[in-house]
N, C-alpha and C positions, 0 to 999 in steps of 0.2 A: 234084312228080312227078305224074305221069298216066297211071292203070292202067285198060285196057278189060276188060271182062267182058261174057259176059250179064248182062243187068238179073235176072232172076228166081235168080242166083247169086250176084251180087257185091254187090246192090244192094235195098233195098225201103226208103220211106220211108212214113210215115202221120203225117199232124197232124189235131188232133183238136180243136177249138175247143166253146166253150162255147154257140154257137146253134146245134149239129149238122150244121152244115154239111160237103158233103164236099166236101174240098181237094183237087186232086191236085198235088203238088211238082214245081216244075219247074227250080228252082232253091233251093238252101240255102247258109248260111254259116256258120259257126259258131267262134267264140272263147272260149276258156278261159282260165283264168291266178289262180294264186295267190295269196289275198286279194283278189280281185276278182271283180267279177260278173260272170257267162258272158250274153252275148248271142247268139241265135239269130234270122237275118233269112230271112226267104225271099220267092219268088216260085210262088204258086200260081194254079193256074185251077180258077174254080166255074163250073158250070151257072145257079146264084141269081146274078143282076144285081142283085140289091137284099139285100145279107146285112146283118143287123139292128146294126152297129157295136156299137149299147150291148149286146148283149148278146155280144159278141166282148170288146172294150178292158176291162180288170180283172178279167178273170173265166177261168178256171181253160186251162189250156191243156199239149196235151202231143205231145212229136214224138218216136218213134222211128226208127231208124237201122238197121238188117241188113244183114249183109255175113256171107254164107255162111251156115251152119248149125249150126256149133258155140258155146260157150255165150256166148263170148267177143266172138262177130261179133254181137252185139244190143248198142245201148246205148239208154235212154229217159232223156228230159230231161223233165221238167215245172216248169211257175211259170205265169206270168201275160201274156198279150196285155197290153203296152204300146204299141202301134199296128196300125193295119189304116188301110190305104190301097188305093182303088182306082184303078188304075190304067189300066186299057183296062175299057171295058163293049158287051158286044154284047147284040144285043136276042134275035137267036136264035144257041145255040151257045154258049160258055164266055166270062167276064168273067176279068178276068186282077188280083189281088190283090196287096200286099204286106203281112207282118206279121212283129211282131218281138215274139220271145218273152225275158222274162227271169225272173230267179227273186224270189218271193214279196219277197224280201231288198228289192226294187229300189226298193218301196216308201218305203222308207226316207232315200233320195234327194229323196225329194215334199217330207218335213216337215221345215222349220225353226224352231229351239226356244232358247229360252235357257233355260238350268234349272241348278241346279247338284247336284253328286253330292258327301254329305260321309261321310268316314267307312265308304270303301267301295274295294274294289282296282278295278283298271282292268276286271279278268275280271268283275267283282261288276258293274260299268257294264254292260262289255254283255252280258251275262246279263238285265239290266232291263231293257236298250232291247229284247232280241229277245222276251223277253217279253209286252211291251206291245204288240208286233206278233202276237205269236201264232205265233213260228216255231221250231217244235222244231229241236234240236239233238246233235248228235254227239258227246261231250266226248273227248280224249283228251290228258289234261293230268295232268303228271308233276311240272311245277312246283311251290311255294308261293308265292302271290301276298298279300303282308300288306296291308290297308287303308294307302291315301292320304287325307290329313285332307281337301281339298280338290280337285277338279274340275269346269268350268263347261265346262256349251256354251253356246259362244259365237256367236248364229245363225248356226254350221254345220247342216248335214241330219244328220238321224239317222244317215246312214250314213255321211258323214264322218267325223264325232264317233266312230262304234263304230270307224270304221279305226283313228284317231288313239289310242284306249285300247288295240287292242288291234296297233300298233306297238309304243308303250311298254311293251307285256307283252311282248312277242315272243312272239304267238300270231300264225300262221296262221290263214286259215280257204280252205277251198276245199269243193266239192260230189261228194256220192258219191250213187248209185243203191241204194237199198235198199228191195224189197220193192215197186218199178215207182214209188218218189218219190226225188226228188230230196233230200237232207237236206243240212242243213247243216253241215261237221265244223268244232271249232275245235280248231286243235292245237298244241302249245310243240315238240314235236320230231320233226317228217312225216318227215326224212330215215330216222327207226328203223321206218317202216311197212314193211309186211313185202313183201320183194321181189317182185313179179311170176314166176311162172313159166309156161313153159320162158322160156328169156335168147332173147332177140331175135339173129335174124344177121343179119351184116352183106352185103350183094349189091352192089356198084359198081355194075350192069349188071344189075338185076331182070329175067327172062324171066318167073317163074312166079306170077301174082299168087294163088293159092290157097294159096303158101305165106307166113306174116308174113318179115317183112324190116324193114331200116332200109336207107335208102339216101341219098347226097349229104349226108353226117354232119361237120360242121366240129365240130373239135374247138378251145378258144380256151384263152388263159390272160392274163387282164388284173392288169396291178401295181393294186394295190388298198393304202390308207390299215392300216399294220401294227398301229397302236396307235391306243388310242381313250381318252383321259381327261376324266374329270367330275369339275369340282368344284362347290362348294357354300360357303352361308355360316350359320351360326348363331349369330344374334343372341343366344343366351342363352350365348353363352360370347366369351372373349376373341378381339377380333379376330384376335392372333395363331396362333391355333387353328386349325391346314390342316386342311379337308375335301377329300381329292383321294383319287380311286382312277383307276388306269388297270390296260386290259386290253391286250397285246399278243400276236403272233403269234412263233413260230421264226424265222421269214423276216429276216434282216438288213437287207435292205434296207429293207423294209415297213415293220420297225419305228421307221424313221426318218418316215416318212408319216403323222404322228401328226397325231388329227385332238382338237383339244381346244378343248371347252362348257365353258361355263358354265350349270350347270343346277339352278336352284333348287329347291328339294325332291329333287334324286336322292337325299339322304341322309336323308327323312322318312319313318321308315312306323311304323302301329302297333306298339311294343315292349312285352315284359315287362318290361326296367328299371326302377327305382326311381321315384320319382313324386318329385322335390326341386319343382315347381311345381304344383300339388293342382289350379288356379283354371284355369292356362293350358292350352292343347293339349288339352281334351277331357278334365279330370279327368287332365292328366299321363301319357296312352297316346301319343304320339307323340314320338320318339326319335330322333336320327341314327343310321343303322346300319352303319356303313360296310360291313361283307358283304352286305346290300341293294345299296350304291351299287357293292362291285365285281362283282355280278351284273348292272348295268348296263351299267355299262362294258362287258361281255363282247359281252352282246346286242345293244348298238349296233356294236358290233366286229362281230360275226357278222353282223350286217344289213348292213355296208359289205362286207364279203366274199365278200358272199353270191354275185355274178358272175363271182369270181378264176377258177373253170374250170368251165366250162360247155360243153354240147355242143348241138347240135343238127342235125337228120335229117328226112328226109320217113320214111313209112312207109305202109303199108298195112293197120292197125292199125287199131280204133276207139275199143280203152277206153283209152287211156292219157290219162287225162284227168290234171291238177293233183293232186299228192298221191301220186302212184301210183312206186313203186321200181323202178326197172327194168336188168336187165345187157343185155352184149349180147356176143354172139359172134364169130370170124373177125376181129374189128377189127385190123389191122396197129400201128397206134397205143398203146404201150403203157398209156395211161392208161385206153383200152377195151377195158384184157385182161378177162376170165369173173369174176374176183374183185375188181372195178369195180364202184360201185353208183350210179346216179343218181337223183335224183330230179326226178321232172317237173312242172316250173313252170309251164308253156303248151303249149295246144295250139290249131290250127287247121283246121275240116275245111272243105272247098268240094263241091259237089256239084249234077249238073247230072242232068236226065229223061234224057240222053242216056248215061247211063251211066260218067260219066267225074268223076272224081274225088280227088281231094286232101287228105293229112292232112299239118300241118307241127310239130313238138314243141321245143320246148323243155327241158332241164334241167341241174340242177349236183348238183356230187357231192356224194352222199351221206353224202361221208366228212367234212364239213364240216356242224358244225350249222347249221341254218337257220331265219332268222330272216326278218320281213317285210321289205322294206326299207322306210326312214323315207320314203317319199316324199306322206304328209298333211302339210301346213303347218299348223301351229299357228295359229288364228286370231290378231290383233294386235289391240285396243283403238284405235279413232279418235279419242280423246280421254277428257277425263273424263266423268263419270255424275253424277248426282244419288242421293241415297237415303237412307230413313229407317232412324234406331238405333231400333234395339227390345232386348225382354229381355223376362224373365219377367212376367207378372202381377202388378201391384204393386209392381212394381218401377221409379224413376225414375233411377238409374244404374245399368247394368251394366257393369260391367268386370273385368276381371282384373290381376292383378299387376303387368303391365307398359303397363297404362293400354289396353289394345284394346278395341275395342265392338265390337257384330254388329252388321249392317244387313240390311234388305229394301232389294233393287234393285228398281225401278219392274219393271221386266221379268218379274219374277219373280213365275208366277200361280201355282204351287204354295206357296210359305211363306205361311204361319201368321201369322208377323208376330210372332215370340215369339224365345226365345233359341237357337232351331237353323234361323234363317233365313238363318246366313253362317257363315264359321266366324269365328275372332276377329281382328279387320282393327285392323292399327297406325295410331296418330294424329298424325299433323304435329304436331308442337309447337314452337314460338316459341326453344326451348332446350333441350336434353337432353344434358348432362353426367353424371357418377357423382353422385347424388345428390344434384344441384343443378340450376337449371334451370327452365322453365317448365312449367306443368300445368293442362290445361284441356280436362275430357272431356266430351264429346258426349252429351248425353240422351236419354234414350227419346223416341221423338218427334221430334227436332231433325230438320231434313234438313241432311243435308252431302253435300260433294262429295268423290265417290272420282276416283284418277285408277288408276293400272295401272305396275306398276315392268318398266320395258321394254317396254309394251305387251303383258304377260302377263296375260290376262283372269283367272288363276288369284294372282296377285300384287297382290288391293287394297288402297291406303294411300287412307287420308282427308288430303287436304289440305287442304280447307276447307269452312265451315258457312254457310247461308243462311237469310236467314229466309223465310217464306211467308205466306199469310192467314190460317193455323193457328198460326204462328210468329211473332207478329208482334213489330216492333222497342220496344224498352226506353224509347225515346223516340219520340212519337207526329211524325210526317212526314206531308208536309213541313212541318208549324209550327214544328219543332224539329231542325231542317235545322241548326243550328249546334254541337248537340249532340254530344257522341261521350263513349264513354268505356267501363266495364266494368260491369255489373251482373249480378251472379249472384241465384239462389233458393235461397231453404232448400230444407230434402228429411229428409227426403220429407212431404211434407203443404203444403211452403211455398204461398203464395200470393201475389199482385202487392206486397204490401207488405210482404213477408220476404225480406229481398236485403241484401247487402251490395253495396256503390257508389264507385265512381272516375267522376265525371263534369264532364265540360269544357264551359262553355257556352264559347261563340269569340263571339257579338254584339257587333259592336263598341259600345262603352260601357257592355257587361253583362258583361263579361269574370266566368267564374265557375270556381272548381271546386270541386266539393261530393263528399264524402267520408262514407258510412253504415258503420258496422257495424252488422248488424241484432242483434248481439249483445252479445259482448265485444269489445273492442281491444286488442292487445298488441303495443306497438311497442318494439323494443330498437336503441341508437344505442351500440356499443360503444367510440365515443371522443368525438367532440366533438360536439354539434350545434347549429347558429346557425339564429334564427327572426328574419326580420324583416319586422315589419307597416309599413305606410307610413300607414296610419292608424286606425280604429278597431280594437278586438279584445274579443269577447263570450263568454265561456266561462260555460256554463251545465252544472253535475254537479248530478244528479238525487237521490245519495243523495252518502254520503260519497267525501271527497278526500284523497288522503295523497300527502305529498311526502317523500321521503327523498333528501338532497342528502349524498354519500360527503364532501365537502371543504366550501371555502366555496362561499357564493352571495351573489352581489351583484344587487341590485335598483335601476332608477333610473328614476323616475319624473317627467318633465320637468314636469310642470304639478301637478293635483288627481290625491290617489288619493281614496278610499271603498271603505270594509272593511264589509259588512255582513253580520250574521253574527246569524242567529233564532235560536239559543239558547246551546248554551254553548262556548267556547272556551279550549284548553289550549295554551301554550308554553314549550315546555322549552327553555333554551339552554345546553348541556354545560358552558362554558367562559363565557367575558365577552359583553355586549352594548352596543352601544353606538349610542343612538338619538344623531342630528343635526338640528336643525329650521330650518331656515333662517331661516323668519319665526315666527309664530302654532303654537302647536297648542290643540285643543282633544278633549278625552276627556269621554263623556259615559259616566256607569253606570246603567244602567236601576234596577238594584236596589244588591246590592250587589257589591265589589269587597276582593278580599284580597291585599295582597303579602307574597311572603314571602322574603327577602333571606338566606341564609347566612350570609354573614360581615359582608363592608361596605357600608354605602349612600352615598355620592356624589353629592348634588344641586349641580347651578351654573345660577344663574338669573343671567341677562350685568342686566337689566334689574328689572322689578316683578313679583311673584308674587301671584297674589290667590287661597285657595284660600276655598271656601263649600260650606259643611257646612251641608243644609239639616236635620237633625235632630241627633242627637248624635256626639259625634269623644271617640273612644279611644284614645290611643297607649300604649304599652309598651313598654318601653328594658328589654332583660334588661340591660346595664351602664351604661355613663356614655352622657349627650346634651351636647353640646356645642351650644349654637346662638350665630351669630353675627351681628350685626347693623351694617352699617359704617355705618348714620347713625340714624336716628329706626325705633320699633318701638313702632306703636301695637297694643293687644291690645283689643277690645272683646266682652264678652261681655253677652248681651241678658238674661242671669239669670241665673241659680247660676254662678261656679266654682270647682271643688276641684282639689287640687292635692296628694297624698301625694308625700313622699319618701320613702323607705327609710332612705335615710343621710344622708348630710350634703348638702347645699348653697348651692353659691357662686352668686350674683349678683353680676356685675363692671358696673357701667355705665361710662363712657369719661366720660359728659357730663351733662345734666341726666336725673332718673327721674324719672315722676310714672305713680303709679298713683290711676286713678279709678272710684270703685266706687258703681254708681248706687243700690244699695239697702244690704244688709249686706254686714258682710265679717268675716271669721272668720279668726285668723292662731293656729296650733294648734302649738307647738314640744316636740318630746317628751323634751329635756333643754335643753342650752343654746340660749341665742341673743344673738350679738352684734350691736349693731350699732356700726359707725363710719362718721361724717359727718365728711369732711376740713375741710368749714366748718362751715355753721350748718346748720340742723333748723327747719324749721319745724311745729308739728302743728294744725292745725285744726279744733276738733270743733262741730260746731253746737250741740248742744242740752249734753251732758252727758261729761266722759270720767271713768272710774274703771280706777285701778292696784290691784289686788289682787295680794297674796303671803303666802299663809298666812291669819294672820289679821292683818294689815297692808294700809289700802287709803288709797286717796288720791283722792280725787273732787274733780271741778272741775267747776261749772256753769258755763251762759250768763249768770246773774244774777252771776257774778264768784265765788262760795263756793268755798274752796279746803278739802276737810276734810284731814286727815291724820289716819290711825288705824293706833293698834296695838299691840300690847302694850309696846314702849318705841320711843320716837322717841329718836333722836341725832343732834342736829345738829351736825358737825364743820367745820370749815374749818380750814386751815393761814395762812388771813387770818383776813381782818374777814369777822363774821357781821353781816347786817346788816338788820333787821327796821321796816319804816318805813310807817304805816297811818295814813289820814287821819280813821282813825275810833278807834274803843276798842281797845285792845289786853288781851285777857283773858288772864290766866294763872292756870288751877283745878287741884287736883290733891285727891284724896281720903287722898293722903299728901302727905309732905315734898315740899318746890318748892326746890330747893337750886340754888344760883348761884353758881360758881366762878368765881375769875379773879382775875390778879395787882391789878386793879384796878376794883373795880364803881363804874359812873357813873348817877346816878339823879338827876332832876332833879323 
């Protein structure tokens, strides 16, 4: 639309720049619009052909508007020259300028940032970003907005980033005039601001431009997405565990237009529930909630609806900026009957020196909550990252429950470098079943490689670890290029040579694998296990060794074994044993040696036994000894032997016996003693022998003297007694000499 006026009624504009220069407008433009930044461009002419730029570009800038005289015909914008360009310059007479005004906010556009926000609602973000710019604010917020564990920006601009938190809040923000500034409002529900009055009327055919009007007014109604669902996954419960809420409209048809995410964390926000995980989630304050996730679902719903019907109008108006409620009257069209309420999303003003000028609006109904629409893209991740785990102070693993560590990202110039550098980022592992599985976490220090699940910068898993020049490899490279295997470190304190080890050399002809526990070893083979060496094998234990064999055990040794054992050694065998020696053995006892047999002993020697006793040999038979001898049984002793029985005993020889005794020999019988020779006897004495009993002896020397003594000799025979000396025969008696017999012969 295009309404003339006098200029000095309908019209007066002023900008006012920061080098004081005076502008006159010759042309203006200007664009509004909710959640977005309003830009103001114009066309001015100065009398200064040389106006100072730096001191115009950044620096403070303000343009008002006037139309008529009432309160309403003023509006003042202020922010900041983002451009000045000149355009035509005369040397006498006016130079002709462009420049483009926007709000302090625009700033924000400049800086890009990687940084991350933990432990904070999206409202709570950008609250900080507008802060660190130094740009007050309007609050008009009905909501509760509970802290998100995690949010990164991801080099977007500061004011991407602030869109993008505060879409997902479904906070608005638009700009209002108070007290001749510009302020920034953020708001969760602009539609309930309070309506404009009087209601705007409707004119087809504007004559009277002093009075407000709406005019050339399309009114629309677009099919728009009825249902909107999110769901979710949480890793700390069973997969089969739905996280889903959907929001829909009355609309039947609509509500088949269902628009459904997948949206990791809609169901994450700080909760008062129970704390079952102490270590995980920030001390156990983050919880799925699902009344969270279905006030999600709404507000994306609401954001998709947000254009279902919508009107728009030229006018002759000026305030009806972004934010502003407005009815309207005379409208033919039932849905802009008087108890109609819209609110205005956009606006557009044009304006020329000539008087003639242009305002175009946009809005939708009020009766509709409103929400921003989603249209910031989430930034995506171009691949993986590098970055170091860290943790507290003194600390060389941190982790939690379910094995996550924190990292500093390289990018990252705010963190500490300590345990609130990330939040807690899950670890690849090689295997992860219910309680079984592979397990191998990442160190303070270590750098690994994060990648991004979806390309969601807000979503990092570690997938793998590198070493560096601070990191270096286990095996020194390249001289050990053949090398590979597992070596961990003690901890906390460990050092290069406190590690347990699996390692493989591959050199061909060095083929190795070598195998540390820096401490204990505890290996369990719960049925069978087979070891075989193809040629040597060195087992060296340090202190003691025990073997507990449940059954039997067989042992085979193809060639020589060697038992050596420093000091003392016990064998117990429950049941029987039973040694085999193929050829030779040979046992040697240092000292001494004690067997002790229970019941029966059992020797079989196939061939000769030779046993040597280099000092003295004691045996003890608690009952009978049997010994048996199947040919010749020489016995030699180098000096004394004694020989006690208890009771009786039998000597059986088979063949010839000869006992030889190199010095004395002593034969002590403690009642009887038999002997029987099946032939002859023979006794040999060298020097002397004597039979004593009682007082009866009988002596026989080497000189031939045979005495016999005793208190009666009787010599009987059942023959001939028969007495025959080549020498004298005496016969004395201190009594009677009496000689019996049927017949004495005396010659």
């Amino acid at each position: 639309m295009a309404t003339s006026a006098p200029l000095d009624v309908l019209r007066h504009t002023e900008v006012t720049v920061a080098s004081g220069d005076r502008l006159d407008v010759r042309q203006f433009h200007i664009s509004e619009r909710m959640s977005a930044l309003f830009e103001l461009s114009f066309i001015v002419v100065c009398e200064n052909a040389d106006i100072d730029f730096d001191a115009v570009v950044g620096q403070p800038m303000t343009f008002t508007l006037r139309q008529g005289t009432h309160e309403r015909a003023v509006r003042t914008w202020t922010g900041i020259c983002s451009h000045i360009e000149q355009v035509a310059a005369e040397e006498l007479g006016v130079s002709t300028y462009k420049l483009v005004m926007v709000p302090v906010l625009w700033l924000l556009t400049q800086r890009r940032n990687h940084r991350m926000f933990q432990l904070q609602s999206e409202l709570d973000i950008a609250r900080v970003l507008l802060a660190e710019w130094n740009i007050s604010t309007s609050e008009r917020i009905s909501g509760t907005y509970k802290k998100r564990k995690y949010r990164v920006q991801y080099g977007e601009s500061d004011f991407t980033f602030l869109c993008r938190m505060l879409e997902d809040a479904g906070v608005s923000f638009y700009f209002q005039t108070d007290g001749g500034e510009t302020r920034l409002v953020l708001d969760d529900a602009p539609q309930t601001n309070a309506s404009r009055a009087p209601a705007i009327t409707f004119r087809d055919n504007p004559t009277d431009a002093d009075r407000e009007h709406v005019t050339k007014v399309r009114v629309s109604r677009r099919l728009r997405p009825g249902k909107y669902t999110v769901r979710d996954h949480d890793y700390r419960r069973v997969p089969e565990y739905v996280l889903r809420s959907s929001a829909q409209t009355q609309e039947q048809l609509e509500a088949q237009l269902e628009r459904y995410h997948y949206v990791p964390g809609a169901f994450l926000y700080e909760s008062d529930k129970g704390q079952p995980t102490p270590v995980a989630d920030d001390r156990g304050r983050y919880r799925t909630d699902e009344r969270e996730a279905v006030a999600l679902a709404q507000r994306r719903l609401d954001a998709k609806r947000v254009d279902a019907r919508t009107v728009a109008f030229d006018t002759n108006t000026i305030d009806l900026a972004p934010g502003t409620v407005v009815s309207f009257l005379d409208h033919p069209k039932s849905e802009l009957s008087p108890g109609s309420a819209f609110l205005v999303t956009g606006a557009t003003l044009s304006g020329e020196h000539s008087g003639e000028w242009s305002c175009a609006c946009e809005a939708v109904s009020a009766g509709l909550a409103y929400r921003p629409p989603l249209v910031t893209p989430k930034p995506k991740t171009s691949g993986v990252e590098s970055a170091t785990v860290v943790g507290p102070p003194g600390e060389e693993i941190h982790t939690d429950e379910f094995g996550r560590v924190r990292v500093h990202f390289h990018w990252d110039r705010e963190s500490k470098m300590n345990e609130r550098s990330s939040c807690w980022i899950h670890v690849s592992q090689p295997w992860a079943g219910a309680t079984f599985g592979g397990s191998n976490l990442p160190r303070v220090g270590q750098e690994v490689i994060v990648d991004f699940l979806g390309g969601d910068p807000d979503r990092p898993i570690i997938v793998g670890r590198v070493y560096t020049n601070v990191q270096k490899t286990p095996y020194k490279l390249p001289d050990n290029k053949t090398q590979s295997g597992w070596q961990s470190r003690s901890s906390p304190g460990g050092g290069p040579d406190n590690y347990n080890e699996i390692m493989f050399e591959d050199r061909k002809g060095e083929e190795l694998v070598r195998m540390q526990a820096e401490k204990n070893l505890d290996k369990l083979v719960k049925n069978d296990e087979s070891v075989r060496i193809g040629h040597d094998r060195t087992k060296q234990v340090g202190h003691d060794d025990a073997l507990t064999v449940g059954n039997d055990r067989t042992r085979s040794v193809g060639h020589d074994e060697t038992v050596s054992i420093g000091n003392d050694r016990t064998r117990l065998v429950g049941n029987n044993e039973s040694v085999t020696i193929g050829n030779s053995r040979t046992k040697s006892v240092g000292v001494n040696e004690s067997m002790f047999v229970g019941v029966n002993q059992n020797e079989q020697i196939g061939a000769n036994r030779s046993v040597q006793v280099g000092a003295n040999h004691s045996e003890t038979i608690g009952a009978n000894m049997s010994v048996s001898v199947g040919m010749a049984k020489t016995e030699t002793v180098a000096l004394a032997s004694a020989e006690t029985v208890g009771g009786a005993k039998a000597l059986t020889v088979g063949g010839a016996y000869a006992i030889t005794v190199g010095g004395a020999m002593a034969t002590n019988v403690g009642l009887v003693q038999t002997e029987n020779v099946g032939m002859s006897k023979t006794v040999t004495v060298g020097d002397k022998i004597t039979i004593t009993c009682g007082a009866s002896t009988i002596t026989m020397d080497k000189a031939g003297t045979i005495v016999v003594s005793g208190k009666d000799i009787a010599v009987e025979a059942q023959g001939t007694v028969s007495v025959n000396a080549k020498g004298v025969v005496n016969v004395e008696s201190a009594a009677n000499v009496n000689i019996k017999g049927s017949n004495i012969h005396m010659n």
